[in-house]
N, C-alpha and C positions, 0 to 999 in steps of 0.2 A: 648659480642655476636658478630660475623663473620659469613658477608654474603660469604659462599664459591663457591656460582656456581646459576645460573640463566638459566634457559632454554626457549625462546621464540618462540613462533609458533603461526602464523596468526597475532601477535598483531603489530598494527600501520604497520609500512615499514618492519619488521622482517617476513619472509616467513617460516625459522627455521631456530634456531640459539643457541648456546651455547657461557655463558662468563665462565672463573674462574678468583676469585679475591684473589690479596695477603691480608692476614692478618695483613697488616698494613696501606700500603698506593697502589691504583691501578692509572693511568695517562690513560683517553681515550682519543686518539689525533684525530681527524678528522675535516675535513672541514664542516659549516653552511650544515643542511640537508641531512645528513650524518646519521642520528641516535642515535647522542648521549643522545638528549634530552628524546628521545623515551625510550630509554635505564634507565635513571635517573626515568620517570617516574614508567616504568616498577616494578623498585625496592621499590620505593615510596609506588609504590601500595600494595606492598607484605605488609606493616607497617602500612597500613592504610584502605587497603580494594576499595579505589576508587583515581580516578585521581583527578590531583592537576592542571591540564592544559584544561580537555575534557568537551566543554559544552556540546554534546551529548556523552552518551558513547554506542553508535554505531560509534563514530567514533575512537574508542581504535580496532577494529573488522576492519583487511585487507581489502582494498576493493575488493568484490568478492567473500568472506568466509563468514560463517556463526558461524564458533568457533573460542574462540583466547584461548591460554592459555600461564599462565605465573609460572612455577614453579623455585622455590628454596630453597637450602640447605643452613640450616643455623646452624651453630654450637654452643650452647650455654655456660654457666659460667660451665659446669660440665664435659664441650669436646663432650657432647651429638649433634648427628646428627639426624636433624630434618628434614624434606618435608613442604613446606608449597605451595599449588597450587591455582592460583584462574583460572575461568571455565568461559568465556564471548560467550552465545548465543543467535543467532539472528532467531528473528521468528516474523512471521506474525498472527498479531491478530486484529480482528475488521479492519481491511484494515489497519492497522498500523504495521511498525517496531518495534517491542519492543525486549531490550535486558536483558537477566536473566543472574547472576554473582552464582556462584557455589563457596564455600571455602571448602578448603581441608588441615587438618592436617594429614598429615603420613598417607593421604586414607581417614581420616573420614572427612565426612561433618561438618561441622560447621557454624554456624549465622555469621556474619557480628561483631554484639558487641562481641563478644566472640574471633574471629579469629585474632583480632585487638590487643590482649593481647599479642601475640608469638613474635613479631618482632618490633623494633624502628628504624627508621632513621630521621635524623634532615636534611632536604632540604636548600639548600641557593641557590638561582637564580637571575638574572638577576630582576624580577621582583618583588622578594621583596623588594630591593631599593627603591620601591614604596611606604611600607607600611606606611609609617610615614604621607609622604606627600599626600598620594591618598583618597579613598573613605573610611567612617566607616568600610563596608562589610569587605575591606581586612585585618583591625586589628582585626575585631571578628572572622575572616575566622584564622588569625595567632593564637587565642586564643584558636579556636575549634582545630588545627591539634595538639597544645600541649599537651591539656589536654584530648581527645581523646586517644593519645596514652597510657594515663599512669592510664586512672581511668573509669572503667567499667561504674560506676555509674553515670559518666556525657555521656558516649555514651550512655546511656537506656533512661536519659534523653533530651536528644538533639532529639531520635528519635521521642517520645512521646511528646516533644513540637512542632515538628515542624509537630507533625498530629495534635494536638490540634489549631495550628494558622491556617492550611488549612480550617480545620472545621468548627474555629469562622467566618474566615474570607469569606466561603461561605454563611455562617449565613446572616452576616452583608449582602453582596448583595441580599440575599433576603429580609430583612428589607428594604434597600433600595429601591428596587421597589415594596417591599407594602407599603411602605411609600407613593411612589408618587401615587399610583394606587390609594389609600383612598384618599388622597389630592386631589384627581381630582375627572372624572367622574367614572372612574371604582370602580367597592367595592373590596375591599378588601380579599386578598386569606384566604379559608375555614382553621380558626384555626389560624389568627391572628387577630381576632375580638376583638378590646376594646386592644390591643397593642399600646403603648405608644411608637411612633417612629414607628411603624411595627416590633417590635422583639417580640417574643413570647418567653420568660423570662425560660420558663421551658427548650427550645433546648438551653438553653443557660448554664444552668446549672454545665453539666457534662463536659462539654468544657472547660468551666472557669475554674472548677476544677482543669481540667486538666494539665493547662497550667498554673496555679499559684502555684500550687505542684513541678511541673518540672522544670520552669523560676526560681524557689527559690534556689534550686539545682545549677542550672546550673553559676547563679549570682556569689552565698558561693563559687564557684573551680573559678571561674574568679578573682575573687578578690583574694584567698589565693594565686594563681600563681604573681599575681601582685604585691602583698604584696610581697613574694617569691623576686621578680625582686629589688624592693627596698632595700629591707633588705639585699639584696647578695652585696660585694664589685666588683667593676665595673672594669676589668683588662683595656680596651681599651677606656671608656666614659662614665663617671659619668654621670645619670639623673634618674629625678625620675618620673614613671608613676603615671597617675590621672584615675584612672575610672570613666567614663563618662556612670554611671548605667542606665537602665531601669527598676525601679523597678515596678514589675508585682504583683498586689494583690487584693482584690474583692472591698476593697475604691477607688483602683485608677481605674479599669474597671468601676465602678459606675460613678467615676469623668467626665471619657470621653466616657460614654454612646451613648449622643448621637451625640458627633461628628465622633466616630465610625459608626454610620452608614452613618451619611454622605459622609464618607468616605470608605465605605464599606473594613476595613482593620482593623485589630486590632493594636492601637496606643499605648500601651505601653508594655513592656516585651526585653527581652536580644534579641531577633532580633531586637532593636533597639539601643541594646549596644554600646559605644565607649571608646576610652582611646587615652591620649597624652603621648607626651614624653614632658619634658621641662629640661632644662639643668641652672645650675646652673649659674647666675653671682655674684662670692664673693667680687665686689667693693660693688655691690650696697645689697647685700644680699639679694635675690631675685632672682625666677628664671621664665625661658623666651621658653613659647612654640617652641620647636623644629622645629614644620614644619610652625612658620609663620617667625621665627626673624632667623634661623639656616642655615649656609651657607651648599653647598650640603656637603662636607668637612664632615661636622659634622651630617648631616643624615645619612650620610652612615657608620660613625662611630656607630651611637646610632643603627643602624640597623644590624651590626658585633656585638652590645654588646647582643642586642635581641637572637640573632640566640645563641649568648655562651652563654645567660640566661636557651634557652631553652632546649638546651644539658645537662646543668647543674643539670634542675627540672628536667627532664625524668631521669638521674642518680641519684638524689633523692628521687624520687619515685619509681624505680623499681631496684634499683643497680648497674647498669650496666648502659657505656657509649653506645649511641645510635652507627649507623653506621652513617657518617658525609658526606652527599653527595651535592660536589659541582660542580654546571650546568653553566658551559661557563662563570665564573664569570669574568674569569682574565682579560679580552675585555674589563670591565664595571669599575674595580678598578684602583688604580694610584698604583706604585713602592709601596709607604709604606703601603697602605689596603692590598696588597699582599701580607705582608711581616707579615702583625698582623694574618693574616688565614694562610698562612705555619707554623706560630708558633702553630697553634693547630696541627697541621699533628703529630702520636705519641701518640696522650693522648686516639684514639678511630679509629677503622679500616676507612678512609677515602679513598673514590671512585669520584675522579676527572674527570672534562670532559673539552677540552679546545679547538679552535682550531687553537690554536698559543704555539706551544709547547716554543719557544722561552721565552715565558713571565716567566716559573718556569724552576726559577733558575738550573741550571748543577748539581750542588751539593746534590739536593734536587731532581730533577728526576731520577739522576740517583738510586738513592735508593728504587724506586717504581718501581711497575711492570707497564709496559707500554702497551699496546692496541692500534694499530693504526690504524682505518676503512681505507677502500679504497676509492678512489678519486673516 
């Protein structure tokens, strides 16, 4: 699969703009703030339906505009030319900004899990170097964007868990303040009478349901990728992942009852997922968590092995190598990390962004098509 052309208008700093990209390897040169990263995302989003950077996405929406759109042509395993466009509009409701996202295949509408099917790229940035060592969020956040791309049935259920924990978890605060309102002087709200904790067991029901059906799902494709990850021979850094589960089920919701409401949040289920890396030491046979005993050296290795894990399972499960897109990494890597990622350049259309052309090598640029923003 070949991304061949990109068309942006209103999105981020792009006002309208057209790319086209060589079908093997493309070079975007520009200086910090420049738009490359804008650009990276743009493409991302095509693959995935939403940003990988934007805590609001009004702020993907120029300022000043009210529409953004971001179209592209993508050519598939049969030479077939496809349209894929997404639609970002701003409007006012209830005194608030709210933005609506429109998907488009070759003109037809499309949902979100469905539009997610057309298109794969595998991101590597500056800040996944983080994942290892930083917060649980961003390993389960690396776990969603892989299997997201590659399996319907875990985007339906990611959606439908993550309405079912809003639901519980507005539950639970109301539990919590009829808890305290009985406990005290007030009585308690009409239809939590005789509630143990303040839950009224029946709103709880369909919820729980809901979210132990889905959580179970979404567990079985975390663990098989994982499993996946171990089971695969490790070209740049042997180590083996540990899933750190939350297993979500109607014994373990009973178990933590009622420190859930104390806590008015639901306390177990795959939002509370995690995983290590730990890397082998064969003196002592025995191996040694990555992000407490691993010099950076070697996180940033096991995090190059991650990213060609996860190239690898998306051309596993859908046939085809993703597009390989790397975001200003070369600033952030030494001579030889550089040199382990040019060695994938060739295996799958790769779209670079840098803004020190100097750091890829002569030999190796000049064989890519180059793009140079303006200063």
């Amino acid at each position: 699969m070949v991304l061949k052309h990109i068309f942006l208008q209103n999105f981020r700093s792009y006002k309208k703009q057209d790319f086209e990209f060589d079908e093997k390897a493309t070079l975007i040169v520009g200086v910090n703030t420049s738009g490359k990263t804008n650009l990276i995302e743009a493409i991302s989003m095509l693959s995935s339906g939403k940003s990988f950077r934007a805590e609001k996405e009004d702020q993907l929406i120029k300022f000043g505009q009210d529409i953004a759109r971001i179209k592209g042509i993508v050519k598939n395993q049969e030479n077939e030319k496809n349209e894929f466009e997404i639609v970002l509009a701003s409007g006012e409701y209830s005194g608030k900004r709210n933005i609506s996202k429109k998907f488009l295949v070759n003109g037809v509408a499309r949902k979100r899990v469905d539009f997610a099917d057309n298109f794969s790229a595998v991101l590597f940035s500056p800040e996944d170097l983080d994942i290892i060592i930083d917060a649980p969020s961003l390993r389960r956040r690396f776990l969603d964007n892989v299997l997201e791309q590659v399996d319907r049935e875990y985007r339906i259920a990611m959606i439908a868990y993550a309405k079912g924990i809003r639901q519980r978890n507005a539950l639970l605060e109301i539990a919590r303040e009829t808890f305290r309102l009985g406990s005290g002087r007030a009585p308690l709200r009409q239809g939590y009478e005789g509630q143990a904790g303040g839950r009224n067991e029946k709103q709880f029901e369909y919820w729980d349901h809901l979210v132990i059906e889905n959580g179970g799902i979404i567990t079985k494709k975390r663990e098989e990728f994982l499993n996946f990850a171990n089971l695969t021979e490790k070209e740049f850094f042997d180590f083996a992942a540990f899933y750190d589960k939350s297993i979500i089920s109607k014994a373990r919701l009973e178990q933590y009852k009622d420190a859930e409401v104390g806590a008015a949040v639901t306390l177990v289920g795959p939002h509370r997922d995690d995983f290590s890396v730990s890397m082998y030491d064969n003196v002592l046979q025995t191996t040694h968590d990555i992000k407490a005993y691993g010099s950076r050296g070697q996180q940033r290795l096991a995090i190059l092995q991650l990213k060609l894990l996860e190239l690898l399972y998306i051309e596993k499960m859908l046939g085809y190598r993703p597009v390989l897109l790397l975001d200003d990494i070369f600033s952030e890597l030494d001579e030889e990390h550089i040199n382990l990622i040019l060695e994938m350049l060739g295996k799958q259309q790769t779209i670079i962004t840098t803004a020190h052309k100097e750091l890829v090598p002569v030999k190796i640029a000049n064989k890519m098509k180059t793009i140079e923003f303006e200063k």
